[in-house]
C-alpha positions in Angstrom: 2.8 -16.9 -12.1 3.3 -18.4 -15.3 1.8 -17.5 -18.1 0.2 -20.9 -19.4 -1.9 -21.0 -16.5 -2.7 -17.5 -16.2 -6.5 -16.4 -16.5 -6.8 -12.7 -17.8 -9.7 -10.0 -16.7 -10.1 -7.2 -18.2 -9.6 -4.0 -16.1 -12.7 -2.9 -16.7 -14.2 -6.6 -15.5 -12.7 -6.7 -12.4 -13.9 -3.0 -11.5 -17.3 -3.8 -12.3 -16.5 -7.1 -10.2 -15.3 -4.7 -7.1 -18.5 -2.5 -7.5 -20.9 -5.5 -7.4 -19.4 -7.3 -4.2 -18.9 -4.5 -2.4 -22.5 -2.7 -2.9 -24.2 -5.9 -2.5 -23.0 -5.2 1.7 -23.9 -2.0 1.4 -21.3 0.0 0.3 -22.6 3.3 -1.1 -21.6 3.4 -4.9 -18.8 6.3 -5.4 -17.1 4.6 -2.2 -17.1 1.1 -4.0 -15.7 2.9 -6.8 -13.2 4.6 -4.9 -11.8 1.0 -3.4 -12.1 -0.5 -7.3 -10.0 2.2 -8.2 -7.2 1.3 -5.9 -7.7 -2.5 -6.1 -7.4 -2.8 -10.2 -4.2 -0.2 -9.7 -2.8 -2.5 -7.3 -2.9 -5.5 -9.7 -2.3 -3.8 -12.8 0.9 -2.3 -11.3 2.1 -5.5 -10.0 1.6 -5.6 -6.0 -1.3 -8.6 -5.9 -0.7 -8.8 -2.5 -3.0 -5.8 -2.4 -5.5 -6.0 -5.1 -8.0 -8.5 -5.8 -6.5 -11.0 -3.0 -7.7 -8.3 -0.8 -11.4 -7.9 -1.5 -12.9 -10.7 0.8 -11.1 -8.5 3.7 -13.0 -5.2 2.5 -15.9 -7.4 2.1 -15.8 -9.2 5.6 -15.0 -5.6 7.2 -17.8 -3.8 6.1 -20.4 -7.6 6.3 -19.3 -7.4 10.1 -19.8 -3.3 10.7 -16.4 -3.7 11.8 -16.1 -0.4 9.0 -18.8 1.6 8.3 -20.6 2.4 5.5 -22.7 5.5 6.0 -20.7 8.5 6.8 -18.0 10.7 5.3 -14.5 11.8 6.3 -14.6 14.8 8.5 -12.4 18.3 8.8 -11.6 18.1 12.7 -9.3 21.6 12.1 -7.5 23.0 9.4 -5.0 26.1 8.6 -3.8 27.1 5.0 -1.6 24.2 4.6 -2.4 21.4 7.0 -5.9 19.6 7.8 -6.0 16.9 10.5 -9.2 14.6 9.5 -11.5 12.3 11.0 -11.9 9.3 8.6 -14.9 7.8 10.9 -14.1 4.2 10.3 -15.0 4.7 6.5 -13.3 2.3 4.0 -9.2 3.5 4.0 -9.7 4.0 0.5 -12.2 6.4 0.6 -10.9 8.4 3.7 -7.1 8.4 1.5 -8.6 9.7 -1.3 -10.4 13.0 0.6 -7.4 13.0 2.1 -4.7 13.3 -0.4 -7.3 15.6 -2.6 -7.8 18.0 0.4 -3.9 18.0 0.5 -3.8 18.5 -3.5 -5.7 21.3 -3.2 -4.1 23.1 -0.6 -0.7 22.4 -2.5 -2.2 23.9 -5.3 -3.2 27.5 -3.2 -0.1 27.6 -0.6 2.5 25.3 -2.3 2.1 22.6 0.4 -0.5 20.3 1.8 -0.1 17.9 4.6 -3.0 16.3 5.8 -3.1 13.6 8.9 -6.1 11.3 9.5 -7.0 8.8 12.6 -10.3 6.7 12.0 -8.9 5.2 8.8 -8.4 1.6 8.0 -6.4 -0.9 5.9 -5.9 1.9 2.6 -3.8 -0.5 -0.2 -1.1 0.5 -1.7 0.6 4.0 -0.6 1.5 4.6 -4.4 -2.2 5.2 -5.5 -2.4 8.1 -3.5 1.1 9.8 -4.2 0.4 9.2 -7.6 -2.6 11.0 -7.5 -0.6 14.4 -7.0 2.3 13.2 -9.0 -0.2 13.6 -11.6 -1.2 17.2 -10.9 2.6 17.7 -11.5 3.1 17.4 -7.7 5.3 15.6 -5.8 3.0 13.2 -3.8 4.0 11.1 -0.1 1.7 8.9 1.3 2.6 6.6 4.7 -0.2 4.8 7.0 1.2 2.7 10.5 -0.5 -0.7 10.6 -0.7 -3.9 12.7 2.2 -4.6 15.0 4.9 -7.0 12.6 7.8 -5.5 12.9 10.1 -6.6 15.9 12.6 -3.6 16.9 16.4 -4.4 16.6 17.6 -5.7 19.6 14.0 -6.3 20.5 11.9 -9.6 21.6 7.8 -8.0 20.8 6.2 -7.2 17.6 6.0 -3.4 18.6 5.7 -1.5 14.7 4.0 -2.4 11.5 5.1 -2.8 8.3 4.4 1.3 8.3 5.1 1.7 4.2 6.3 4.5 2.6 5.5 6.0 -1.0 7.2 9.5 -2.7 5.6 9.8 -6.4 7.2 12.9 -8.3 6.4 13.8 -11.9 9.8 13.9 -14.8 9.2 14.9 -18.3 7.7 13.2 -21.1 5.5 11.2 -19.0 8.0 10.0 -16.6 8.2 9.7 -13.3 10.0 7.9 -9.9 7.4 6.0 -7.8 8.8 4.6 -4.5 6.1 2.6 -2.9 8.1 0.4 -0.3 7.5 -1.2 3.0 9.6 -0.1 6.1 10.2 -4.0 6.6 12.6 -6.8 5.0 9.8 -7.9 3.5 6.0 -8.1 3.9 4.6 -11.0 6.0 2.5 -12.6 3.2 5.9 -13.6 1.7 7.1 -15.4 4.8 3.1 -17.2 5.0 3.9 -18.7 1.4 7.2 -20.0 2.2 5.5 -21.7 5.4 3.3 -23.3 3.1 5.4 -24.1 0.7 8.1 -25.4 3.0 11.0 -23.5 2.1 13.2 -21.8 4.4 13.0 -17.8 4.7 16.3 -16.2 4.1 18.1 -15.0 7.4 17.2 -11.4 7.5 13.4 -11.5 6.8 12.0 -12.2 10.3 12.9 -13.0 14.2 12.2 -16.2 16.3 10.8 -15.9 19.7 13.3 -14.3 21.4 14.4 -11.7 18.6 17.0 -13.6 16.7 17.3 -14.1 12.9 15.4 -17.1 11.8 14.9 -19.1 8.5 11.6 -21.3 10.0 8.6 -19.4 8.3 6.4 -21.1 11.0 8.4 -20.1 14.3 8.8 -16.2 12.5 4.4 -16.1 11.8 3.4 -18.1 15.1 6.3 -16.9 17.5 8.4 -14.5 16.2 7.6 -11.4 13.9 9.3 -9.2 10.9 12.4 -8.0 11.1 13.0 -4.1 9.6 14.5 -3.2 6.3 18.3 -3.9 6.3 17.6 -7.2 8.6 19.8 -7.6 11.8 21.6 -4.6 13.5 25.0 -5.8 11.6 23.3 -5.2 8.6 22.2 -1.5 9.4 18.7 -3.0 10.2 17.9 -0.2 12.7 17.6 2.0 9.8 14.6 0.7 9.0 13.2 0.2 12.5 14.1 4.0 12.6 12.0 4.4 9.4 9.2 2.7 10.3 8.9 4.5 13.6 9.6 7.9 11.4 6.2 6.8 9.7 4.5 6.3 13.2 5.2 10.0 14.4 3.7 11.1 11.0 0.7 8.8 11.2 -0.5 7.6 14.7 1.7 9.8 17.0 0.4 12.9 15.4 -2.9 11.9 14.1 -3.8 10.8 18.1 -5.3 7.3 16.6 -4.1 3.8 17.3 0.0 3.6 17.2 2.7 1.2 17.4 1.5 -2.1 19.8 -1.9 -0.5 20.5 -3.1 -1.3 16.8 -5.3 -4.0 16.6 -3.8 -7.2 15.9 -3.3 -8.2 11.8 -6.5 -10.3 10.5 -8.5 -9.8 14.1 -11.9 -7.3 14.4 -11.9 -7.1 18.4 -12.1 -3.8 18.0 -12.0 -1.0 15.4 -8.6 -0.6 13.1 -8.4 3.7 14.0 -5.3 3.6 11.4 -3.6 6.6 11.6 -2.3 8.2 7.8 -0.3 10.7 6.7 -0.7 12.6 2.8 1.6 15.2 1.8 1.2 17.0 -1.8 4.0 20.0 -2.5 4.2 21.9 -5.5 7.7 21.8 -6.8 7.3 25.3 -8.8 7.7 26.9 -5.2 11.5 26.0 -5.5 13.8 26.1 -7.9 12.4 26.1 -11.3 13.2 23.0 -13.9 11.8 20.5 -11.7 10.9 18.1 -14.0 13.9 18.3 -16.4 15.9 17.7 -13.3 14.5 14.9 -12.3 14.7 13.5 -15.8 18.3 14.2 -15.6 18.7 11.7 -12.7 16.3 8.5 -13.5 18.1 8.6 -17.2 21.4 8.7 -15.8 20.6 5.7 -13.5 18.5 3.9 -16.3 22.0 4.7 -18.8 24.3 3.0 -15.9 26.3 -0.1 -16.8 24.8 -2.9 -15.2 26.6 -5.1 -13.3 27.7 -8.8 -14.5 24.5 -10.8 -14.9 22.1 -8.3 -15.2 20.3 -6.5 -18.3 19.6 -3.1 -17.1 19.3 -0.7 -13.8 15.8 0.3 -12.9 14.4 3.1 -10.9 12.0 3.4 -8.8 8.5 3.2 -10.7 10.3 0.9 -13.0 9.0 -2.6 -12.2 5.6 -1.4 -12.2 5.9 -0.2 -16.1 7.2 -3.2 -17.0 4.1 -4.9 -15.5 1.4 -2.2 -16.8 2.9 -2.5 -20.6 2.4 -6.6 -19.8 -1.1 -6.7 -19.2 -1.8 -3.6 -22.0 0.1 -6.4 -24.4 -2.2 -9.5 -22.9 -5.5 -7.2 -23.1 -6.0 -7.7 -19.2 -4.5 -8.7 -15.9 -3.1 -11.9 -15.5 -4.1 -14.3 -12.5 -3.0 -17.7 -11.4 -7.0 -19.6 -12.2 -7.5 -20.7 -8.6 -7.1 -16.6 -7.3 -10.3 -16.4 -10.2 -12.0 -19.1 -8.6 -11.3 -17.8 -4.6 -13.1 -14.1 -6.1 -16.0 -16.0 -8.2 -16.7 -18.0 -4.8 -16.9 -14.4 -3.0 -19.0 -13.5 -5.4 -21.4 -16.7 -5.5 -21.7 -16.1 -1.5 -23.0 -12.5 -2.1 -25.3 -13.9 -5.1 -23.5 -11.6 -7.8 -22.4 -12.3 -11.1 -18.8 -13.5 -11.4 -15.4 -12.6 -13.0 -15.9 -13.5 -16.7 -12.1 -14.2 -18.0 -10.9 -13.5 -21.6 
């Protein structure tokens, strides 16, 4: 987006914005909260994919009782270190956050907490919640499976979803590596705004109807489907098929929800989501002491790296997002393109409350 055309909210604004649309459906106000929380993290770290151009979806979900509003994650059994939980169709962000704070907890009194739901929905991005341990001075994981996308190498079908992944640990000073990272080439909204935009999608990013690498956006949405990280099988793409079925064993395999092509196809409400998702917290004082200093060690000798010809600097993981947060602390809000104001403010106008107020 460039900046001359950018509109910029206020954090603050576009929580208050989140609360209002989302209790005017009936969302009770500490789980309205909870979703605000993850939506303004979303765009303030950079993934808009996620954030506000996701709201009408948590809106429509909860308008159609396709997710429910009036009940509470649930404990189905527990031991000192593991909980499996029943997130009773609640918003994902709400059952993710009991989740990942059970598993916090138990971190906390056994050195480990892995906690599985089923019964969860569409929970935003995976970082929010490793980076909720990350900064209890835990290392944080957080994976969920999703809508079938991905097609398997050597496959034809749309079998696996885009099944992210996210590892949050804590350095010193402040510092920190966040991975947050899908287990395909890329995510499907990408290959939707080439379509529109007519442009070609580069040979790796998705299939054509009978599993080959295409560049038509349009045959790879209507026909085809994602291909996994690493693209075809030449380039090692079955590493990420491998990953993303990696995430599936932790989420819907062993969470006994929806998995792999039995997930409800991506944008339909035929039937209820039943996510499966997976929240790990361990306390890195159980190993090796220096935790933190060693992990310093390693993003600063990456960051100190000669970058290669044409390019400024080497990143780590986590990286990208700081750049964007110190961005929109420098602008005074969150930058977006006038007409993504103007899609949230017509939300808002359909559920009579007041709108986004800019800077």
């Amino acid at each position: 987006m460039a900046d001359q055309v950018n509109s910029l909210i206020p954090r603050e604004e576009f929580h208050d914005f989140v609360v209002r649309c989302m209790t005017a459906v009936g969302t009770r106000q500490d789980d309205a909260r909870a979703l605000a929380d993850l939506l303004v993290a979303a765009d303030y770290r950079g993934h808009y994919s996620h954030g506000l151009n996701r709201l009408d979806m948590y809106v429509r979900d909860v308008q159609s009782t396709m997710t429910v509003t009036d009940k509470s994650p649930a404990i189905v059994k527990e031991t000192a270190a593991t909980a499996f939980v029943n997130g009773n169709n609640l918003l994902g962000p709400v059952v993710g956050r009991f989740c990942i704070d059970l598993a916090i907890q138990k971190a906390k009194d056994a050195g480990i907490g892995w906690v599985v739901a089923k019964g969860s929905n569409h929970f935003g991005i995976a970082g929010w919640y490793s980076m909720r341990a990350m900064e209890q001075g835990l290392v944080g994981m957080a994976f969920t499976n999703t809508s079938p996308l991905l097609v398997p190498t050597r496959a034809k079908d749309r079998t696996l979803g885009t099944n992210p992944i996210s590892v949050a640990a804590p350095a010193n000073n402040g510092d920190s590596y966040v991975l947050d990272m899908a287990t395909t080439a890329v995510a499907l909204g990408k290959i939707e705004l080439n379509d529109r935009k007519g442009i070609e999608a580069p040979i790796g990013w998705g299939t054509d109807r009978d599993g080959k690498p295409c560049s038509n956006p349009a045959e790879i949405v209507d026909n085809g489907g994602l291909m996994p990280l690493g693209g075809p099988e030449e380039c090692s793409g079955y590493k990420g098929y491998g990953l993303s079925m990696m995430v599936e064993l932790f989420c819907g395999i062993l969470g006994g929800s929806a998995f792999g092509p039995n997930v409800r196809t991506w944008k339909t409400t035929d039937r209820e989501a039943n996510l499966g998702q997976c929240f790990v917290a361990l306390d890195p004082s159980a190993f090796a002491p220096g935790f933190e200093g060693r992990m310093s060690q390693l993003i600063d000798h990456c960051r100190g790296l000669q970058p290669a010809e044409g390019e400024s600097e080497v990143l780590v993981p986590g990286d990208p997002e700081r750049k964007h947060m110190a961005k929109c602390d420098s602008l005074g809000g969150i930058p977006y393109h006038p007409n993504q104001v103007k899609y949230a403010n017509d939300l808002a106008a359909s559920l009579h409350v007041a709108p986004m107020k800019p800077l």
